[in-house]
C-alpha positions, 0 to 999 in steps of 0.5 A: 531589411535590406542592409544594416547601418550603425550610427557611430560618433563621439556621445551627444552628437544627436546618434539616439535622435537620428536613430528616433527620426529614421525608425518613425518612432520615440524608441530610443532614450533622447537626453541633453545628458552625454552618454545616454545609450549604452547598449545597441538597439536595432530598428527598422528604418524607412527613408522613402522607399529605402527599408534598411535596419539602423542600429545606434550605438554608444558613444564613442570614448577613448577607453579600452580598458574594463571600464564601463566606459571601454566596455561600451566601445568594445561593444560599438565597434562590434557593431562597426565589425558587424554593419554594412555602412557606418554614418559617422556623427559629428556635431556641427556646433561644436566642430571637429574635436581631436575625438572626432579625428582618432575616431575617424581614422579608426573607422577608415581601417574597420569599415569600407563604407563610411558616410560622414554626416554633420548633425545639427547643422540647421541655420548659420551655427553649424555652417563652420563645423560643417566645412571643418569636417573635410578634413576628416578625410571621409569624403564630402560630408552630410549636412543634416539635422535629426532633429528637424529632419533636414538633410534627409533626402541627401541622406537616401541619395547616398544610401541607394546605390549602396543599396543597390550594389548589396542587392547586386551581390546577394548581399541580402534577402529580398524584404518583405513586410507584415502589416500587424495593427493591434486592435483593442475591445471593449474590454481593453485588451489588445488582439491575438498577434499572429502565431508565427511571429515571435514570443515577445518576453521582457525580462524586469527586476530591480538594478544589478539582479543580472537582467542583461547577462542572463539574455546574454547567456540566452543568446550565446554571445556578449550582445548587451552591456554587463558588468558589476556597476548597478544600472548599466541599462537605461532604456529597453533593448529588444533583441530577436533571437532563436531559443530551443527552436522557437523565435523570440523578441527579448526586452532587456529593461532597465532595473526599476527601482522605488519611485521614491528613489528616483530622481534623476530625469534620466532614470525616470525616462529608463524606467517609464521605458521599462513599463512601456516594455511590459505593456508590449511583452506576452510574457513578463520574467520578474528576475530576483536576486536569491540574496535579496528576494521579493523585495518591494520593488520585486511586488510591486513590479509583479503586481504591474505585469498582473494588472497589465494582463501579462503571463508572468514567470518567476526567475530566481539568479544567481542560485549558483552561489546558494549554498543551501538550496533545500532550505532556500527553495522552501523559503522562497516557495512560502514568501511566494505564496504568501507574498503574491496570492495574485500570481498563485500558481505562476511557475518560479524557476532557480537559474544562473545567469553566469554559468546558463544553469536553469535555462531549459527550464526558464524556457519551458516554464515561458511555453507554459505560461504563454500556453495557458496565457492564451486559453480558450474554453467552450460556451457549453463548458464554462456554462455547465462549470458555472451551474455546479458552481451555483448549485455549490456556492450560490452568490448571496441574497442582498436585500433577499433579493436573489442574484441570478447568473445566467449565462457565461462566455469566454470573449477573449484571449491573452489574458483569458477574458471572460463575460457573466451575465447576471440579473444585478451586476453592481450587487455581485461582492468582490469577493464572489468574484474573486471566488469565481476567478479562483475557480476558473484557474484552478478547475480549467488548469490555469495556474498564474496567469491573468483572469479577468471576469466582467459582469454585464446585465441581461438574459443570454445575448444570443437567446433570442437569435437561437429562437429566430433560427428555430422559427424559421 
């Protein structure tokens, strides 16, 4: 990216929609409620050939106090601090409001290039905010619409030549772009990434198990929102970041409580965000509460990233504050096996979010997991594993009809994917195959990652190729 751009303004002004319009993409939460966004969420912005990283912020609120609403400011004045250019909002419905002025006046002071833009400005309603805004003092304002990208050519206009002045200086390093399209099979699975790409790992649990300062604590600075409020997080916040010398995409979700409980839209929108960070993550870190540990909440989410295919690690928070940890760690060990046969073997890790106890040990148990998520064993291996478990355990007769299982095949990784073909595929019982999958992961050394197993009908698929070669 060539240069970064924060969008500021007071909550409500249309920030998280321009945000949405400018990355090609719905990541951000987008509600009429004020005050959505919280945390700052980075994207990669494309506006013709103009390729910047646009950050939005939290609306800006005069509070500088510990409050919730103080933290929030805190935090987007950093990313002020941080931006080579503000875009600072105002809503052209409303006017400017005596916010809007102090707002200004601060960011005159913080920041050497700020752009103002009137948003919401399609149609005659907003013609009278629009020529309100001079008095700001930022210059001549931007008339635009997020919404129905209007003003967006006048927008690139501004933004080139500071483009190109920071290019002029060094400023940045030259871009350049990766095309990745994930494909997916017919066994629903999505393509290998390459490997010089980061791990992606999204950090899930129930509200105010410590999701967010525990990433904080990864990342060795104050980057997302914290504090003893439950439910501070309300959309998934990706950040990149550099963890004992491997790259890494961390989604910081928001805490996913019963559906029963969730009425609000709002919370409904940040936990549909939650799962749609599951489905892109490699590595799902399920974080518990060690006073409240697998809960139902805790199962359920467990259960999701099993069945969306992801590696999953266990992180019990706040250990710092166990006084009997002997006694706990047993009884955490029994409730996990007992609690969660399907992730059996998964590693469970004990850390402090607060003090960054723990953490080399989260580290290598993610390694392990993303290691073994992506294994891969030979045809001739799995066909001689799969004749000693024949010869050992042979599937049962229904009807006295024998089943026969005649070839097996690894089809793909992340999660590993396997195809058995056999005479009768819909005969085959659930519970052989549970005892096949048991199998695999305890034989190929693959402890709680996913396993799927198809049954296909038919002989070897590549039988009658390996006799063609012979002839010829």
């Amino acid at each position: 990216m060539s240069f970064t751009m924060a969008l500021v303004g007071r909550p409500n002004v249309g920030k998280s929609t321009l945000f949405n319009r400018l990355v090609g993409k719905k990541l951000a939460l987008v509600d009429d409620t004020p005050g959505v966004t919280r945390d700052l969420r980075e994207g990669e912005a494309r506006l013709g050939d103009l390729r910047f990283t646009v950050v939005d912020t939290a609306g800006l609120e005069q509070a500088t106090d510990e409050s919730l609403q103080g933290r929030m400011r805190a935090l987007t004045e950093r990313a002020v601090d941080m931006a080579d250019v503000c875009l600072f909002m105002i809503d052209a419905r409303v006017g400017v409001t005596a916010d809007d002025e102090v707002f200004a006046a601060i960011l005159r002071k913080k920041n050497a290039r700020v752009i103002l833009a009137v948003n919401k400005a399609e149609g005659k309603a907003g013609e009278a905010g629009y020529y309100e805004a001079f008095k700001l003092g930022l210059g001549e304002p931007l008339a635009i619409s997020g919404e129905h990208g209007e003003g967006m050519e006048d927008l690139y206009a501004v933004l080139m030549p500071i483009h190109d002045e920071l290019e002029a200086s060094g400023g940045f390093e030259p871009e350049t772009e990766i095309e990745v399209s994930d494909a997916v099979d017919e066994f629903g699975e999505a393509e290998a990434l390459p490997d010089d790409r980061p791990l992606q790992i999204a950090v899930v649990g129930r509200p105010n198990a410590g999701k967010s300062t525990l990433i904080n604590q990864i990342l060795g600075e104050e980057r997302l929102l914290t504090g003893p409020e439950a439910g501070i997080t309300r959309d998934s916040i990706s950040v990149r970041t550099t963890w004992e010398g491997r790259e890494f995409r961390i989604f910081d979700t928001a805490g996913m409580r019963k559906k029963a409980k969730v009425q609000d839209k709002l919370e409904k929108l940040s936990v549909s965000d939650g799962l749609r960070a599951v489905k892109f993550a490699e590595v799902v870190v399920l974080l518990l509460d060690v006073q409240v540990p697998f809960e139902q909440q805790d199962l359920r989410i467990a259960d999701l990233a099993e069945r969306e295919g992801r590696a999953v690690v266990i992180a019990v928070n706040k250990w710092d504050i166990e006084d009997d940890k002997n006694r706990k760690i047993l009884e955490l060990r029994e409730k996990f096996a007992r609690l969660l046969p399907q992730l059996r073997g998964a590693p469970m890790v004990t850390v402090s979010a607060l003090t960054g106890k723990g953490l080399d040990r989260l580290h290598d148990a993610i390694i392990k997991a993303h290691s073994t998520w992506n294994t891969r064993i030979s045809t001739a291996r799995l066909n001689r594993w799969l004749k000693a478990m024949l010869e050992g355990h042979p599937p049962p007769a229904p009807s006295g009809r024998r089943i026969k299982m005649r070839y097996m095949t690894q089809v793909k990784t992340r999660p590993p994917t396997f195809v058995v073909f056999t005479s009768v595929p819909d005969k085959v019982p659930e519970s052989y195959k549970r005892f096949l999958v048991n199998g695999l992961r305890v034989d190929f050394d693959m402890p709680g990652t996913p396993i799927r197993l198809f049954l296909r009908a038919g002989d070897n698929p590549f039988a009658a190729k390996g006799a063609k070669r012979k002839i010829h």
